[in-house]
Every structure is written in structure tokens, then in C-alpha cells.
MMTF fields as JSON, N, C-alpha, C and O atoms, coordinates in Angstrom:
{
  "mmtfVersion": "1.0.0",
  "mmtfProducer": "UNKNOWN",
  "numBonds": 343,
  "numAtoms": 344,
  "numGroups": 86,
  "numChains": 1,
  "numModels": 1,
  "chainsPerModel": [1],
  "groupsPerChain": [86],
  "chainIdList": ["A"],
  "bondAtomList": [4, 2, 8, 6, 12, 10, 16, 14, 20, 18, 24, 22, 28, 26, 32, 30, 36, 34, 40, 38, 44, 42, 48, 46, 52, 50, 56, 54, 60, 58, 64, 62, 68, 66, 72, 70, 76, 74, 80, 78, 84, 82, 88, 86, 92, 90, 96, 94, 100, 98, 104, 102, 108, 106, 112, 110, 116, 114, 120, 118, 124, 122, 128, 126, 132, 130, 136, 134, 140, 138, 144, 142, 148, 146, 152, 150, 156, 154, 160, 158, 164, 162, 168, 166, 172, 170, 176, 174, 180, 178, 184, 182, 188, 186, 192, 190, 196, 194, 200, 198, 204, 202, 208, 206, 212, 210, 216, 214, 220, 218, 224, 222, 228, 226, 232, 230, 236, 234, 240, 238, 244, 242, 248, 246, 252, 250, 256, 254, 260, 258, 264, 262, 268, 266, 272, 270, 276, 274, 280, 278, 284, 282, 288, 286, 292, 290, 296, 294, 300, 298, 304, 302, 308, 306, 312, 310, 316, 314, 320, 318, 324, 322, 328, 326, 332, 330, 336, 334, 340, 338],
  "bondOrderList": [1, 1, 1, 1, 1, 1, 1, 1, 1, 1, 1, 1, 1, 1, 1, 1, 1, 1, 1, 1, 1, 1, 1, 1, 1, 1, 1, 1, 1, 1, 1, 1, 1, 1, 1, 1, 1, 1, 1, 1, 1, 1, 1, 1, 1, 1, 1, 1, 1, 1, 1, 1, 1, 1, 1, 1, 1, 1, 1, 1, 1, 1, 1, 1, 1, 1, 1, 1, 1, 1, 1, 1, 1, 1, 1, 1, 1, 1, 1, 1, 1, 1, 1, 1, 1],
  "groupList": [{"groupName": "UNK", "atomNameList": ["N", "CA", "C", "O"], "elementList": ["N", "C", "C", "O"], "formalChargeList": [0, 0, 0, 0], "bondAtomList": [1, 0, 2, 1, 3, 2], "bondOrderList": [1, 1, 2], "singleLetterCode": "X", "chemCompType": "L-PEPTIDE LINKING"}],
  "groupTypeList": [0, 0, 0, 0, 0, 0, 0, 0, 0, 0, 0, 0, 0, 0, 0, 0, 0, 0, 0, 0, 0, 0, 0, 0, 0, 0, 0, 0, 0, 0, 0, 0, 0, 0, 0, 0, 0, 0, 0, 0, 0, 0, 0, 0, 0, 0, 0, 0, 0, 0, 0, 0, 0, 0, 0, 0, 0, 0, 0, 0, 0, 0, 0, 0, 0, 0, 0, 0, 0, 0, 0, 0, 0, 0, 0, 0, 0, 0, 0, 0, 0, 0, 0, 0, 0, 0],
  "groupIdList": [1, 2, 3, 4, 5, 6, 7, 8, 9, 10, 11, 12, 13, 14, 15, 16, 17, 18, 19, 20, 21, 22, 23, 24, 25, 26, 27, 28, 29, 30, 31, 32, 33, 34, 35, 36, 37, 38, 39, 40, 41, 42, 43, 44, 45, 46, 47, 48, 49, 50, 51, 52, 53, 54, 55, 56, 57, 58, 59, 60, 61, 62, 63, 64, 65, 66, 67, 68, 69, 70, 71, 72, 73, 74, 75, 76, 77, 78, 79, 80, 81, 82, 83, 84, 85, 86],
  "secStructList": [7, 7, 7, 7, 6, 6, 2, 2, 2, 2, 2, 2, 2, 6, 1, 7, 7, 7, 3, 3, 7, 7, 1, 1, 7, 1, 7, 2, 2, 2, 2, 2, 2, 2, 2, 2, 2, 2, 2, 2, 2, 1, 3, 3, 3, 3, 3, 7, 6, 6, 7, 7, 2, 2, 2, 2, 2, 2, 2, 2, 2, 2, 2, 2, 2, 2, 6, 6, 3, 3, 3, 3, 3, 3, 3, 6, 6, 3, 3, 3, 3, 3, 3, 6, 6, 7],
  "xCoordList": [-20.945, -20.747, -19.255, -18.472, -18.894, -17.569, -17.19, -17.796, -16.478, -15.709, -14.797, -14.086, -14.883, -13.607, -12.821, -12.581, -11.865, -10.592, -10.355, -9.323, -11.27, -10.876, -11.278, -10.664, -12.281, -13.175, -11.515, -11.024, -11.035, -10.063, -8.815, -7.844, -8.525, -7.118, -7.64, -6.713, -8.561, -8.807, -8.806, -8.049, -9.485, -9.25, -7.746, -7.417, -7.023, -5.688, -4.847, -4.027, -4.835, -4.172, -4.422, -3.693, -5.875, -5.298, -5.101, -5.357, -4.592, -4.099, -2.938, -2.671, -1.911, -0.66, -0.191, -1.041, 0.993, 1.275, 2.003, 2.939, 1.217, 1.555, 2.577, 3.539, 2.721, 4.122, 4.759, 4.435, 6.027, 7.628, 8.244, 8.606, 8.439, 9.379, 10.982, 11.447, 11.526, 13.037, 14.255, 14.032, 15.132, 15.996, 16.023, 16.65, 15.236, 14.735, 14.249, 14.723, 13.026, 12.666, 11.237, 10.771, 10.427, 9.045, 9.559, 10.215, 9.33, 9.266, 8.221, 7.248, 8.147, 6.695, 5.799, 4.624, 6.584, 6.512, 5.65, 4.525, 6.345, 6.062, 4.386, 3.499, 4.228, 2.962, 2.131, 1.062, 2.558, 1.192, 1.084, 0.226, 1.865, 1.449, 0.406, -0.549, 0.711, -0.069, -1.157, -1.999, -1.578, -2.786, -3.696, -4.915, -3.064, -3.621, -4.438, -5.615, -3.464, -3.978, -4.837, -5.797, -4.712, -6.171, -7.305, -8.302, -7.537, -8.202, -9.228, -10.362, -8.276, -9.071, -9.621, -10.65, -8.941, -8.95, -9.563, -10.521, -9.002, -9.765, -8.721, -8.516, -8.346, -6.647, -5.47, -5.651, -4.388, -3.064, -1.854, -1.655, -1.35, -0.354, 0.957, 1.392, 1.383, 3.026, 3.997, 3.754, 5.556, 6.263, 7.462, 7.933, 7.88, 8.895, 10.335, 11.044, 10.592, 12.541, 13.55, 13.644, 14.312, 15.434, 15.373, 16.246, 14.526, 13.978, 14.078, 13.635, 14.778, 14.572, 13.261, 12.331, 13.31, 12.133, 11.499, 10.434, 12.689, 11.95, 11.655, 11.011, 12.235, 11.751, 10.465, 9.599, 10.43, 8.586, 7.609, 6.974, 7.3, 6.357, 6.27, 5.153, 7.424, 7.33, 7.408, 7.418, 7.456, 7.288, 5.703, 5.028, 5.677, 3.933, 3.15, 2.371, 3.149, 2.871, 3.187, 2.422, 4.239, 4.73, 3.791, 2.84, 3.492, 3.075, 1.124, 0.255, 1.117, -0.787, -0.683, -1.27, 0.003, -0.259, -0.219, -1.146, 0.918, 1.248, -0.189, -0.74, -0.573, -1.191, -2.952, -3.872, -2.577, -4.316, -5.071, -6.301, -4.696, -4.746, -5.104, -4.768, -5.728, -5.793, -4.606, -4.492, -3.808, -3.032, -3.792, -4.189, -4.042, -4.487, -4.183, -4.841, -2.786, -1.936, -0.428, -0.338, 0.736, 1.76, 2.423, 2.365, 2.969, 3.423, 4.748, 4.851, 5.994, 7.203, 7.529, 7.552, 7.882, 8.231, 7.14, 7.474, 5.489, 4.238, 3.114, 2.424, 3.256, 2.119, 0.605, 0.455, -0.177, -1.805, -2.299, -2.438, -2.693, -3.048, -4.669, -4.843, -5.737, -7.126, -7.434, -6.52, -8.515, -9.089, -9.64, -10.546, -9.311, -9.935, -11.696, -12.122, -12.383, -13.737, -14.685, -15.858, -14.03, -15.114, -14.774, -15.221],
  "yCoordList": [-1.884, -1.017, -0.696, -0.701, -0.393, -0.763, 1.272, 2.102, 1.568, 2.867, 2.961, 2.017, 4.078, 4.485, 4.805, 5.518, 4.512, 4.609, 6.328, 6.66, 7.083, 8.414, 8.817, 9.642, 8.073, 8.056, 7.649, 8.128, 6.805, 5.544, 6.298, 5.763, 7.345, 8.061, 9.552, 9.99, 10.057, 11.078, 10.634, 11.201, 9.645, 9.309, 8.603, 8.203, 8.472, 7.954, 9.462, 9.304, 10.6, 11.411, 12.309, 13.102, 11.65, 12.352, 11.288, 11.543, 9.876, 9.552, 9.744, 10.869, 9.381, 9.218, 7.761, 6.902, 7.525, 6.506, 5.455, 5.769, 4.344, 3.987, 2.881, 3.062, 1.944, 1.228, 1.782, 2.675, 1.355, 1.756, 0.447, -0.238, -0.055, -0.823, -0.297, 0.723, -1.187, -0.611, -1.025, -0.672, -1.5, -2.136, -3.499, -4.009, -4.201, -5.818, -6.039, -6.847, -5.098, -4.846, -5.468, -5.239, -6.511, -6.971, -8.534, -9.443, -8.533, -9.176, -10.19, -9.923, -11.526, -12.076, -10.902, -10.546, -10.603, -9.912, -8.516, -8.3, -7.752, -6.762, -6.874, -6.203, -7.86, -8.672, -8.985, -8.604, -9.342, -9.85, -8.691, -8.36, -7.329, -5.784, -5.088, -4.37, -5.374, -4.903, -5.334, -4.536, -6.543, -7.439, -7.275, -7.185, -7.233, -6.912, -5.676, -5.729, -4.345, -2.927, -2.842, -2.14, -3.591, -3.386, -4.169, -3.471, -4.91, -5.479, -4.579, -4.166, -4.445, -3.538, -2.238, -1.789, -1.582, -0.283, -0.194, 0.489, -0.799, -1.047, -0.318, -0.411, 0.343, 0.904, 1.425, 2.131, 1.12, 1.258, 2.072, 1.887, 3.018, 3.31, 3.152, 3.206, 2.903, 2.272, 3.317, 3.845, 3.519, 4.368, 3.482, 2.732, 3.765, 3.066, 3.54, 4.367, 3.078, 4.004, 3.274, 2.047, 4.118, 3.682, 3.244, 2.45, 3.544, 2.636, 3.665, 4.763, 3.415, 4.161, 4.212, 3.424, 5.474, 5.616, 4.068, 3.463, 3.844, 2.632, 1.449, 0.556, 1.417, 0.455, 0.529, -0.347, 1.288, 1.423, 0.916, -0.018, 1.57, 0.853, -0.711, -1.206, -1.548, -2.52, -3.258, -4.488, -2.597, -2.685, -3.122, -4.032, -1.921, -1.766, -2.607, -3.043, -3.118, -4.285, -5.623, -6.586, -5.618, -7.12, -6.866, -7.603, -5.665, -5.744, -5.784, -6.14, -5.389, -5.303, -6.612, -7.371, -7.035, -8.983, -9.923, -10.703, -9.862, -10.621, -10.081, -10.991, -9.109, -8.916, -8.717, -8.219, -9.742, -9.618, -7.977, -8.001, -7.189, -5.657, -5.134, -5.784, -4.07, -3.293, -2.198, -1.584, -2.034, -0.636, 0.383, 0.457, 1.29, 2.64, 4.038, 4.77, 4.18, 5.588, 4.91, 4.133, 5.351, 5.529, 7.041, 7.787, 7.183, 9.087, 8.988, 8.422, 9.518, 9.71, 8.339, 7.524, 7.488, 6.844, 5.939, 5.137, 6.493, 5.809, 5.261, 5.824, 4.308, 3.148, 2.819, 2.201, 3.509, 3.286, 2.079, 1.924, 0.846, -0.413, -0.06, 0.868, -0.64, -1.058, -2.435, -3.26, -2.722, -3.762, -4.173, -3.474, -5.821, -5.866, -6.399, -7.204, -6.035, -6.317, -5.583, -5.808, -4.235, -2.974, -2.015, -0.886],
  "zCoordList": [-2.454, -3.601, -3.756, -2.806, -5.132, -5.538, -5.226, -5.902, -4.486, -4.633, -6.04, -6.382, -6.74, -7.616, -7.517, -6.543, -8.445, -8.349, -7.74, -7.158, -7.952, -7.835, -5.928, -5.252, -5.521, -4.15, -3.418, -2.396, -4.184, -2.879, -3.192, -2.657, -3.871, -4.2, -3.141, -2.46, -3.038, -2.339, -1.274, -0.486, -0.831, 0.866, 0.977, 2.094, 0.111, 0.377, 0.633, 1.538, 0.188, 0.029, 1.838, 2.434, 2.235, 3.533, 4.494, 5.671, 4.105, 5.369, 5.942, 5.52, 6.722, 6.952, 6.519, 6.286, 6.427, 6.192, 7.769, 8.505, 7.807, 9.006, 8.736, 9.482, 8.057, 7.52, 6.971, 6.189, 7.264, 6.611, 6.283, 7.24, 4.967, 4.696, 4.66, 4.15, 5.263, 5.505, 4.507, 3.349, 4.647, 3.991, 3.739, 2.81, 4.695, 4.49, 3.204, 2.406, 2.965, 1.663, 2.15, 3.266, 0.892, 1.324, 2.325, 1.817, 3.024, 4.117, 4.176, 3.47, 4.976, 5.712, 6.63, 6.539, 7.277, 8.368, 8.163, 8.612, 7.485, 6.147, 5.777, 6.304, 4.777, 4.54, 5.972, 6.449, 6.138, 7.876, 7.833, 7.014, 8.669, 9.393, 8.177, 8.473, 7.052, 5.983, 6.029, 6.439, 5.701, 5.852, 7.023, 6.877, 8.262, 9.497, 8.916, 8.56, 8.872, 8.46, 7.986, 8.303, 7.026, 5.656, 6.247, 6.061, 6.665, 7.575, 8.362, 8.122, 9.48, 10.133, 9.673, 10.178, 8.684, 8.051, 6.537, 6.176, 5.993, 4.586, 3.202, 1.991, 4.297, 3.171, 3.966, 4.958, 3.584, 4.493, 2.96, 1.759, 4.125, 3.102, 3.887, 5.037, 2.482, 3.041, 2.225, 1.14, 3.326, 2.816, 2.743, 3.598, 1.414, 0.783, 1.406, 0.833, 2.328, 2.719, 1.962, 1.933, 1.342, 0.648, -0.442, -0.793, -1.169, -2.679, -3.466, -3.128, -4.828, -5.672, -6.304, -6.129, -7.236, -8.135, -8.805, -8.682, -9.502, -10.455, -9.904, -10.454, -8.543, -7.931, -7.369, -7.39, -7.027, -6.224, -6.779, -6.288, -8.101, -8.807, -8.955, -9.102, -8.924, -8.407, -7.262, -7.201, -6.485, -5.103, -4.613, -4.132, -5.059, -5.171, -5.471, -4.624, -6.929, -7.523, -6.788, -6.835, -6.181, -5.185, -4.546, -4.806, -3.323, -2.312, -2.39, -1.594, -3.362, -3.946, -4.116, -3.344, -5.047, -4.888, -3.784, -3.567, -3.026, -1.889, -0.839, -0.22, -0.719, 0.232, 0.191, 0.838, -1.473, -2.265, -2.25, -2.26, -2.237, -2.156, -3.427, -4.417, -3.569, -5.016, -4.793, -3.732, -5.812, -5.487, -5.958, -7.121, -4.973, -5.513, -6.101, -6.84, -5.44, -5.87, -5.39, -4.439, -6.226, -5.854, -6.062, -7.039, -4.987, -4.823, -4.286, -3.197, -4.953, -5.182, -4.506, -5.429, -2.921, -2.343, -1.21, -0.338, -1.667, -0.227, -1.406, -2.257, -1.112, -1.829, -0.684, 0.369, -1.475, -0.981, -1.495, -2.709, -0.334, -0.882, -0.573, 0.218, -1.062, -0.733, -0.103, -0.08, 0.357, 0.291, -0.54, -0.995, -1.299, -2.514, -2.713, -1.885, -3.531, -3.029, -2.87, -3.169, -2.167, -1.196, -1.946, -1.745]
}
């Protein structure tokens, strides 16, 4: 059964965020730790360091694609990915 968009933004708001993209930016590397995450977890949030505003949102968008992910919430600088599917 498909969760909503609203189910997968409330359980995003109390996780922590366990990736940090750094100054590398999106990475291989980056992508695998993500993929792994969601994996095992089913949603991972990632905190954007050093990125401006207007960048995030595309950040986000890179990283929901590269990592076949749904994006769920973006909040000032931490991007909540899903698993896509569930």
C-alpha cells in the first residue's frame, strides 16, 4: 500500500538526518551511502552543508533521481528521500 505524501512528510520530520553532503557535492559515493540507507530504512534524510537556497531544490531533484528515490520534503538545507514503490 502506497503511503501519502502527507504519512511520508510526518515520519520524515521526526527523523534525524544521517547523511551530510559536503563540498564534493553529489558524489558516487554520496549515491551508494544513500541507496544503502533507503534500503535498509525505507527513507533517509540528507543534510545539505554549504549549499545555497536555490541550490537545494536541485540538489534534491539530482539526488531523488540518481538514487531512484521519491523526494518527499525539502526544509531550509535536509532533503527527505523515500523508497520508491512503498
Amino acid at each position: 500500500m502506497d503511503k501519502s505524501l502527507r504519512e511520508k512528510r510526518s515520519l520524515a520530520g521526526k527523523l534525524e538526518a544521517t547523511v551530510r553532503m559536503g563540498k564534493a557535492g553529489v558524489t558516487a559515493a554520496l549515491v551508494e551511502e544513500i541507496k544503502g540507507q533507503i534500503r535498509k530504512r525505507g527513507m533517509v534524510k540528507v543534510k545539505l552543508l554549504g549549499t545555497r537556497r536555490e541550490e537545494t531544490k536541485q540538489i534534491a531533484g539530482e539526488l531523488a533521481e540518481r538514487c531512484n528515490a521519491e523526494l518527499v520534503d525539502v526544509r531550509g538545507n535536509t532533503v527527505s528521500l523515500w523508497k520508491k514503490g512503498e
